[in-house]
SETORDREN-406953 format. One record per residue: y, z, x of N, C-alpha, C in turn; residue in three letters. Coordinates in pm, whole numbers, padded with zeros to 5 digits, always signed. Layout:
N
YZXYZXYZXALA/...
//
This chain:
278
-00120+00000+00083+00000+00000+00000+00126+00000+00087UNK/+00233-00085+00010+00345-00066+00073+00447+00019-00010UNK/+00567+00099+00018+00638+00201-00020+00786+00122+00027UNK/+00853+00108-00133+01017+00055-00093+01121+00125-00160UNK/+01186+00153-00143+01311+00253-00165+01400+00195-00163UNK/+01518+00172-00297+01627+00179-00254+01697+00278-00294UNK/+01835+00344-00250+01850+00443-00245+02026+00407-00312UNK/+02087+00461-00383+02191+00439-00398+02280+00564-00430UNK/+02369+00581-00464+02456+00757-00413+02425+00806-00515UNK/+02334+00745-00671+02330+00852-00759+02140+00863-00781UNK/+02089+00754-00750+01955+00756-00784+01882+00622-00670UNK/+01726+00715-00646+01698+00619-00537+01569+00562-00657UNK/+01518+00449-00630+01435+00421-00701+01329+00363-00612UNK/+01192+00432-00634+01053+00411-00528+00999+00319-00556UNK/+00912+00204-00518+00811+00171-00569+00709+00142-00483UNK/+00579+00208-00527+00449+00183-00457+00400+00048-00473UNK/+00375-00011-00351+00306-00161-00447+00164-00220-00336UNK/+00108-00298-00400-00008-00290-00358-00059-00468-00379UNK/-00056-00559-00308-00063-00687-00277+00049-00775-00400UNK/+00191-00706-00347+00311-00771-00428+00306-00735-00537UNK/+00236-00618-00608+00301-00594-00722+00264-00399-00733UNK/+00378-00364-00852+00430-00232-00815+00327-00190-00879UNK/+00257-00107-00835+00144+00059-00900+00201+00153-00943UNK/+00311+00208-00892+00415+00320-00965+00506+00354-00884UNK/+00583+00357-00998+00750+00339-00980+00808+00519-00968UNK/+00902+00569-00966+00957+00696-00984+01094+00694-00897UNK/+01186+00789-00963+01330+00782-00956+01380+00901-00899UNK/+01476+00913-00817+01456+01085-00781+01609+01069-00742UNK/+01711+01161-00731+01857+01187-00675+01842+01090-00594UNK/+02014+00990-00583+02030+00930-00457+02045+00961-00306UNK/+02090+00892-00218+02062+00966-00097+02219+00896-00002UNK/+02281+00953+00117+02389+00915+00157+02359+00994+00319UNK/+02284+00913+00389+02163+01018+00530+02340+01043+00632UNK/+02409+01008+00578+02507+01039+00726+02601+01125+00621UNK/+02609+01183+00527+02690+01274+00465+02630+01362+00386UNK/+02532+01380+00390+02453+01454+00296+02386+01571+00414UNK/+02319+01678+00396+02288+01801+00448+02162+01727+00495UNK/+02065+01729+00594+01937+01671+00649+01848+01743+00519UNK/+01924+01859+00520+01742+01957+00450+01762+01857+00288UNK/+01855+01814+00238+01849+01764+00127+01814+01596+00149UNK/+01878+01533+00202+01773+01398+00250+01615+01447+00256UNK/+01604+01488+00307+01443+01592+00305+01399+01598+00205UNK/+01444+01685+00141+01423+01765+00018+01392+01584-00104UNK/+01437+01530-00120+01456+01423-00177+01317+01350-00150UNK/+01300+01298-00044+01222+01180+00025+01071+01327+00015UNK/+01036+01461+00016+00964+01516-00017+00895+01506-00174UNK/+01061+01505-00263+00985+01491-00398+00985+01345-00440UNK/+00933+01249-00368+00950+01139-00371+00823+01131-00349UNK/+00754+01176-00237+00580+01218-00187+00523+01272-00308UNK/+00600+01370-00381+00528+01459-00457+00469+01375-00616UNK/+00551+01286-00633+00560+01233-00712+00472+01048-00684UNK/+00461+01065-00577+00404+00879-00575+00249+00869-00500UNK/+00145+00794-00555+00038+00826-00459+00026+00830-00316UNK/-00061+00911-00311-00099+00975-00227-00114+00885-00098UNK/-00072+00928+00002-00121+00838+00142-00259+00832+00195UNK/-00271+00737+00285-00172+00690+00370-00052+00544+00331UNK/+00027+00518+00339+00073+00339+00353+00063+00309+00441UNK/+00060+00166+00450+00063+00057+00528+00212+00065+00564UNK/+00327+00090+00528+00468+00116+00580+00515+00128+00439UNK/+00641+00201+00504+00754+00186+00434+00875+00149+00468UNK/+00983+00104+00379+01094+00021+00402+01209+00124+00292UNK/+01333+00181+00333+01369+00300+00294+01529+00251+00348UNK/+01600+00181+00195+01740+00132+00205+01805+00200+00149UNK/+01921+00282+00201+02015+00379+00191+02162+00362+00215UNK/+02283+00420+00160+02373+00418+00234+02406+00569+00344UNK/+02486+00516+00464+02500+00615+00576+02423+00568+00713UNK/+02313+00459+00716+02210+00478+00866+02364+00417+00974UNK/+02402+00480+00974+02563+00463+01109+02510+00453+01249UNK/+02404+00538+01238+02408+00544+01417+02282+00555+01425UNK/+02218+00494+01573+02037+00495+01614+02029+00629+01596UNK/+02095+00757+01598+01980+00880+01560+01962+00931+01446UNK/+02076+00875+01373+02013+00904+01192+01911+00830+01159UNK/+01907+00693+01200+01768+00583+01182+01643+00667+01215UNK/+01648+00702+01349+01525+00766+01400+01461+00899+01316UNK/+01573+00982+01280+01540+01108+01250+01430+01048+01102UNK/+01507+00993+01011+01493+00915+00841+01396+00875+00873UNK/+01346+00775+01011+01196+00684+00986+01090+00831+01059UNK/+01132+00913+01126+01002+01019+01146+00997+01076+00991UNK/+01119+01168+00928+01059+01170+00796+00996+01148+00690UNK/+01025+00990+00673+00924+00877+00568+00813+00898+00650UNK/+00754+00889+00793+00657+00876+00846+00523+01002+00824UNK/+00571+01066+00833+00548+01236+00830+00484+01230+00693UNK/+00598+01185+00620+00601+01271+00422+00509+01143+00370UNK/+00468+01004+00385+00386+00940+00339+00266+00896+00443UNK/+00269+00949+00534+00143+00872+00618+00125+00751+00682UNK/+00246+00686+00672+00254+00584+00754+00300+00574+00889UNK/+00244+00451+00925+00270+00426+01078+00369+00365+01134UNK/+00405+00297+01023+00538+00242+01040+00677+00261+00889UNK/+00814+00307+00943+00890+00316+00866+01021+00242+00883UNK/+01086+00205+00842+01180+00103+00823+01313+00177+00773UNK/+01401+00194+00817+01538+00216+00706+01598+00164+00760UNK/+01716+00099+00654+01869+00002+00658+01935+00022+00556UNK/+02051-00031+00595+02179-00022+00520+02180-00071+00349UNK/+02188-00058+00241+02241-00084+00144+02264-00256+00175UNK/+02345-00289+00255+02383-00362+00271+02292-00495+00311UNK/+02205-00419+00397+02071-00537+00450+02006-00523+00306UNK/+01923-00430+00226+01849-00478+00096+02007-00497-00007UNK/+02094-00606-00030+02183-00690-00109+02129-00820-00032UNK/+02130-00802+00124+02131-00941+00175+02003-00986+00094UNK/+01903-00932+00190+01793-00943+00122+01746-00955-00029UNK/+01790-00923-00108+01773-00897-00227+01826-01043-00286UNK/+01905-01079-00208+02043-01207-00264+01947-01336-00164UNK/+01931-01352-00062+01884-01478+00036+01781-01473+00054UNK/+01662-01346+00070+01534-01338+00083+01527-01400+00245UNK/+01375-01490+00262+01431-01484+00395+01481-01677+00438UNK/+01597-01696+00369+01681-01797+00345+01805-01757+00422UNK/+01894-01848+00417+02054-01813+00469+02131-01789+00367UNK/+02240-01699+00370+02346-01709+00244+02425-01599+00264UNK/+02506-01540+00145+02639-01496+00178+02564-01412+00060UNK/+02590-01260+00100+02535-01172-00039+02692-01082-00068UNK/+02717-01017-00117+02842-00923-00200+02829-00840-00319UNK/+02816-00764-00269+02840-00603-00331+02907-00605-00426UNK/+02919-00564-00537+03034-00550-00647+02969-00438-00722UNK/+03061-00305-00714+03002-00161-00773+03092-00076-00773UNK/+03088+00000-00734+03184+00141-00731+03277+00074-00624UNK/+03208+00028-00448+03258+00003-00384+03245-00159-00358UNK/+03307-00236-00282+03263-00377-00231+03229-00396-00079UNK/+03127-00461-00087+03106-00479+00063+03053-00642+00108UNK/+03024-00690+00161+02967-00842+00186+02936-00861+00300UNK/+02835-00970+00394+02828-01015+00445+02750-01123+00491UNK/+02715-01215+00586+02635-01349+00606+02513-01328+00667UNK/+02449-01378+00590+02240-01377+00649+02201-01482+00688UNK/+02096-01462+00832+02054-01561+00863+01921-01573+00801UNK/+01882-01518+00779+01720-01545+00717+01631-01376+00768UNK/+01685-01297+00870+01608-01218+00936+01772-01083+00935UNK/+01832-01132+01005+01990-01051+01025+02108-01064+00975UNK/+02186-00933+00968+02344-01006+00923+02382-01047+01064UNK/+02452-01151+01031+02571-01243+01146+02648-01222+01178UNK/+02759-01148+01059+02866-01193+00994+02889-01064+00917UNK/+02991-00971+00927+03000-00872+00830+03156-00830+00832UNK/+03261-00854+00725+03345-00858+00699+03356-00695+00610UNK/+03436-00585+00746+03436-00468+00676+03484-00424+00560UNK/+03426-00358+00456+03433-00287+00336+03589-00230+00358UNK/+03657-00080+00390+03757-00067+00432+03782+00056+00373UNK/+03649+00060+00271+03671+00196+00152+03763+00183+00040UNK/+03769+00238-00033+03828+00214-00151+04006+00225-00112UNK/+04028+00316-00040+04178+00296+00018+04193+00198+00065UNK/+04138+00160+00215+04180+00064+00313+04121-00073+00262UNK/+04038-00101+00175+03972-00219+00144+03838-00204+00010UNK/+03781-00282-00027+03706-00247-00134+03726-00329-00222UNK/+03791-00445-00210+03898-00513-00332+03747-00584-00449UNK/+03807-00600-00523+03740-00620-00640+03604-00513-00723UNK/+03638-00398-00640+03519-00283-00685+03631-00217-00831UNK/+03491-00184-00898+03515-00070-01016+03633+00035-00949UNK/+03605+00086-00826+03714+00185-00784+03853+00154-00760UNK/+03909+00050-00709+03986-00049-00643+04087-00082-00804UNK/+03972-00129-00890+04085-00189-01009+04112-00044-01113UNK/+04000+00095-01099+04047+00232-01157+04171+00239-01087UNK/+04182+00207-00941+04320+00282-00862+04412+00192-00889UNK/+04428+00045-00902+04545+00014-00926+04561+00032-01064UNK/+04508+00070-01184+04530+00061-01294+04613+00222-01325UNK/+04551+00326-01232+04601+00460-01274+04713+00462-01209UNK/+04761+00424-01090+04886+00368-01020+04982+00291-01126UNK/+04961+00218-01180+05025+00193-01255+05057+00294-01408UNK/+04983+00342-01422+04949+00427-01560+05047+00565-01526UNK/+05016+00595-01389+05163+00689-01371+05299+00675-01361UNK/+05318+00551-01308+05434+00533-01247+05513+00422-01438UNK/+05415+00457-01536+05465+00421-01653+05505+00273-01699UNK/+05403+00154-01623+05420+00041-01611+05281-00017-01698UNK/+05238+00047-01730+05130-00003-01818+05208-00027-01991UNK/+05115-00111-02049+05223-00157-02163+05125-00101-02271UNK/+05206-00056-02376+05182+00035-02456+05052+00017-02541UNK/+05048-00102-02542+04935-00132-02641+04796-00142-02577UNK/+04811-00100-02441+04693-00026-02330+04673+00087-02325UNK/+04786+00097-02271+04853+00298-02223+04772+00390-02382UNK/+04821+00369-02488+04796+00419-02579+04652+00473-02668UNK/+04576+00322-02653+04438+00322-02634+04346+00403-02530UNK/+04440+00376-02383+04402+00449-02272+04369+00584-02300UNK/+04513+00685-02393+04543+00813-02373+04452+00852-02512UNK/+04383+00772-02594+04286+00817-02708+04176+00832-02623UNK/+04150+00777-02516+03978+00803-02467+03959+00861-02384UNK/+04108+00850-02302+04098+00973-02223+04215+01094-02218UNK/+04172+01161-02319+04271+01281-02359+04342+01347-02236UNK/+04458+01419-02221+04472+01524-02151+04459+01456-01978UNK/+04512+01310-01944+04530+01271-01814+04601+01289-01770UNK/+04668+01364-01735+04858+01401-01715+04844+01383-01538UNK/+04981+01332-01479+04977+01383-01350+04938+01452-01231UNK/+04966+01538-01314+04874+01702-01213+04696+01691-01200UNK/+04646+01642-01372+04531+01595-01314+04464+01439-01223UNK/+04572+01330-01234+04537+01214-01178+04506+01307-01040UNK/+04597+01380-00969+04614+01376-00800+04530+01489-00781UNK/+04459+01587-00829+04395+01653-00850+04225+01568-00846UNK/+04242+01517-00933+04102+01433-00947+04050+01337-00788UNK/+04201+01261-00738+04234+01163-00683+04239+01231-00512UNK/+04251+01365-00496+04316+01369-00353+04230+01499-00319UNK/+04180+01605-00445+04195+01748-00427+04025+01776-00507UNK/+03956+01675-00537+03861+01722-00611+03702+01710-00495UNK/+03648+01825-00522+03493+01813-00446+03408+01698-00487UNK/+03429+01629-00542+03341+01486-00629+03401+01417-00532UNK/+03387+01264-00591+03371+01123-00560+03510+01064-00600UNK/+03601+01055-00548+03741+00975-00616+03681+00864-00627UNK/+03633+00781-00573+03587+00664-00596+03505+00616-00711UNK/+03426+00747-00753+03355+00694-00878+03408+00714-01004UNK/+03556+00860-00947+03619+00871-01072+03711+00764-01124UNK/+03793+00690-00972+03851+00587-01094+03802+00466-01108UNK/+03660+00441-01050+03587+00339-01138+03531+00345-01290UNK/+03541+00520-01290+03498+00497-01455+03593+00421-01557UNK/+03720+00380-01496+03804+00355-01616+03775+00199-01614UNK/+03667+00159-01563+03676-00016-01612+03598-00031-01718UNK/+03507+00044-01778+03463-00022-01939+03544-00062-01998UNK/+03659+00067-02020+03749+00049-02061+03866-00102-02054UNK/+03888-00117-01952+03944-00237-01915+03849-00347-01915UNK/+03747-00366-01890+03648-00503-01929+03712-00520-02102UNK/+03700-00409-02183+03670-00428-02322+03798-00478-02407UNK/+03901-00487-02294+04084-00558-02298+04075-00627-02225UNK/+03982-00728-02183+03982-00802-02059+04131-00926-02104UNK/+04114-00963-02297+04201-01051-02326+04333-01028-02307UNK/+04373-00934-02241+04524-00848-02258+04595-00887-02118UNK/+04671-00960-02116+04730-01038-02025+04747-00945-01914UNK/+04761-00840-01945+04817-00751-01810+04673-00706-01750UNK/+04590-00689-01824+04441-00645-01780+04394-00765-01745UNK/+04400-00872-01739+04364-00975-01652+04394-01011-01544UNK/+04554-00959-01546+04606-00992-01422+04562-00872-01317UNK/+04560-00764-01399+04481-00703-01306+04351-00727-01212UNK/+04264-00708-01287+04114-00762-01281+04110-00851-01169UNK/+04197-01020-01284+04181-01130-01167+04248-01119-01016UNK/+04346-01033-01033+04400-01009-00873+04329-00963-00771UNK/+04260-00840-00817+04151-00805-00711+04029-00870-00652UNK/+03984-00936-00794+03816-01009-00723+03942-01132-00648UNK/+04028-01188-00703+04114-01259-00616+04117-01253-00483UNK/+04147-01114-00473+04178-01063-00290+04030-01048-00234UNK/+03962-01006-00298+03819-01020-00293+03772-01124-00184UNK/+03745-01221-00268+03750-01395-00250+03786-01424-00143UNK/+03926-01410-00127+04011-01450-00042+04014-01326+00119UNK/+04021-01226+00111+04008-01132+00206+03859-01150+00258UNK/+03758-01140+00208+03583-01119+00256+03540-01219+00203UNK/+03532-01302+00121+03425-01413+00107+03452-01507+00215UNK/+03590-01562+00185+03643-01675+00254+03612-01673+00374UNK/+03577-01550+00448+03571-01576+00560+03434-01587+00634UNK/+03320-01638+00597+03246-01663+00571+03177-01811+00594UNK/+03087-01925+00623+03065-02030+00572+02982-02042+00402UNK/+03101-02029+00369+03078-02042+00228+03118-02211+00219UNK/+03148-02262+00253+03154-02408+00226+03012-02475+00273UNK/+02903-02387+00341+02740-02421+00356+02648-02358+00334UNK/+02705-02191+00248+02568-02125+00229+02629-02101+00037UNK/+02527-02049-00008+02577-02029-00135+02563-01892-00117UNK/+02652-01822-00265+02699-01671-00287+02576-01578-00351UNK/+02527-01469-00290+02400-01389-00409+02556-01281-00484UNK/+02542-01209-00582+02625-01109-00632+02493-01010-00647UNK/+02542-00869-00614+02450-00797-00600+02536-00661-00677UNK/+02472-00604-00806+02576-00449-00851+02537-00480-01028UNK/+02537-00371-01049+02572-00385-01236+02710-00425-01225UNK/+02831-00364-01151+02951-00406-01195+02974-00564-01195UNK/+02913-00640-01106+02950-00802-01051+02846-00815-01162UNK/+02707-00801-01247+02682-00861-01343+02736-00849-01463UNK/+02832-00688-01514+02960-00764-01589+03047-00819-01540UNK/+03092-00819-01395+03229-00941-01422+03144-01051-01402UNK/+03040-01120-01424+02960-01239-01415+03062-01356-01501UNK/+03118-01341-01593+03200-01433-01701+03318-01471-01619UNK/+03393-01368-01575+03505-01362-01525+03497-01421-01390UNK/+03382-01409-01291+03374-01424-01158+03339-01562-01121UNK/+03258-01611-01200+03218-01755-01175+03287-01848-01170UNK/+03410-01843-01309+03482-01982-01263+03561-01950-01116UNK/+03608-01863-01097+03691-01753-00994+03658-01848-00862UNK/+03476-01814-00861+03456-01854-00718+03417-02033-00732UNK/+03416-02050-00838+03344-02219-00829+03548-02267-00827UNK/+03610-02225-00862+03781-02247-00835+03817-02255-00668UNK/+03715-02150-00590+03700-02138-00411+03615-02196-00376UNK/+03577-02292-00439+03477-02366-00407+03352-02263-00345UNK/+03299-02124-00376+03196-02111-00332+03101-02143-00440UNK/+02944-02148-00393+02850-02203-00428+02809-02061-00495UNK/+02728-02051-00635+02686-01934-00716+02533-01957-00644UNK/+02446-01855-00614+02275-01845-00584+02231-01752-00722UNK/+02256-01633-00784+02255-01563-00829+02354-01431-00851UNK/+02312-01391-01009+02392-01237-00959+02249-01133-01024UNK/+02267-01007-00948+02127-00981-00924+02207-00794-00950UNK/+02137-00760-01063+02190-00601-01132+02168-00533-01008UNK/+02021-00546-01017+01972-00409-00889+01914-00490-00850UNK/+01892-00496-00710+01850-00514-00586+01614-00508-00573UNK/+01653-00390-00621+01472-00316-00598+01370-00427-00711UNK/+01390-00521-00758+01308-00616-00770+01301-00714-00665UNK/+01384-00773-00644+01337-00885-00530+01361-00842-00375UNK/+01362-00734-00367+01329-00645-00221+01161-00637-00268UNK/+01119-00579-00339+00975-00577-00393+00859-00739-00346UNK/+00953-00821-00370+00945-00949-00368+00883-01023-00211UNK/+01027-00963-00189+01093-00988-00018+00922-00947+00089UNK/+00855-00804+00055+00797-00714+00156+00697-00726+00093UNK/+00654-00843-00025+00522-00895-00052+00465-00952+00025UNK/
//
């Protein structure tokens, strides 16, 4: 049997599989190996054992965000090694299972679209080519977080138009100032996931001229900041995120307008990684 993981900051999802197809699946807390406590990466990838048959595997392959540096890699592949019985363990970036998940072992251009954005160019085996993320401050453009922050930026500074603003302040009661920067600068959570929650909301006004211009500005800079730079005029685009399969309507003419080439857009990843290590 082979054992594949992907791991994402709220839920990792396992699957045991056994000549390309899955025997059992199970879901356990996500994982983040360069910010998170070791004993809880542990603790995780333990009830992950506890829960999936029994060893030995043939390997495992264990995609996370955080592997930053050769000794978090090392520490993560003795753990998987240890906790399932295998001889060989594998972990990478988030970023390598999108490539993968998006080009398989083909060439192409894969992109992130989620909380955060990230992208970069595959050769069939490696990235090439990786045009930094930047985080939701310094870069991130076209993520759920990116269009929460310019939208609440605007929502303070009282430039949002009423027939938003208003709707806005029915769903989300009690947003006042003190709590935007509170939430935004001062809170033990995720700023990033808090002001991505406000895009349902804005998908569901997508027709509202000012919520378009929003929207379209970012996957705009998107495009133009990280795709473009790219050979996208010879590989085609994978989209990889629940968020990029709702902006799927919005994004396509976007990039066939940049002349990039569409391959797919792909929710989650952990099917055709499944695929990939058949």
């Amino acid at each position: 049997m082979k054992l594949i993981c992907e791991s994402g900051a709220t839920k990792g999802d396992w699957r045991a599989c056994e000549n390309g197809q899955c025997v059992k699946r199970c879901l356990t807390p996500g994982t983040n190996v360069s910010t998170m406590e070791r004993s809880a990466v542990e603790a995780v990838i333990r009830e992950a054992a506890r829960l999936l048959p029994e060893g030995p595997y043939e390997s495992v392959h264990f995609y996370t965000a955080g592997v930053i540096t050769p000794e978090i890699r090392a520490w993560v592949e003795e753990v998987l090694k240890m906790a399932f019985q295998a001889p060989e363990a594998e972990v990478e970036t988030d970023l390598v299972a999108a490539a993968r998940a998006a080009c398989g072992h083909g060439s192409g251009i894969a992109a992130i679209l989620g909380t955060g954005s990230n992208s970069c160019q595959w050769d069939g085996e490696k990235i090439v080519k990786h045009i930094k993320s930047g985080g939701f401050i310094l870069g991130d453009d076209g993520s759920a977080s990116v269009i929460g922050k310019l939208f609440i930026s605007d929502y303070i500074k009282g430039l949002v138009p009423k027939e938003i603003a208003d709707p806005f302040e029915a769903e989300f009661p009690g947003l006042d100032y003190p709590t935007v920067v509170t939430q935004v600068y001062h809170s033990s959570g995720s700023p990033s996931a808090w002001l991505g929650r406000f895009c349902p909301f804005l998908l569901s006004r997508y027709d509202h001229p000012y919520v378009k211009a929003l929207i379209d500005g970012s996957l705009q800079a998107f495009i133009d900041r990280s795709l473009k730079q790219y050979d996208y005029q010879e590989y085609p685009l994978g989209v990889i995120g629940g968020f990029g399969m709702a902006l799927k309507d919005i994004l396509t003419p976007m990039l066939e307008h940049s002349g990039i080439r569409i391959r797919a857009f792909i929710p989650a990843p952990i099917e055709e990684l499944v695929r990939f290590h058949a």
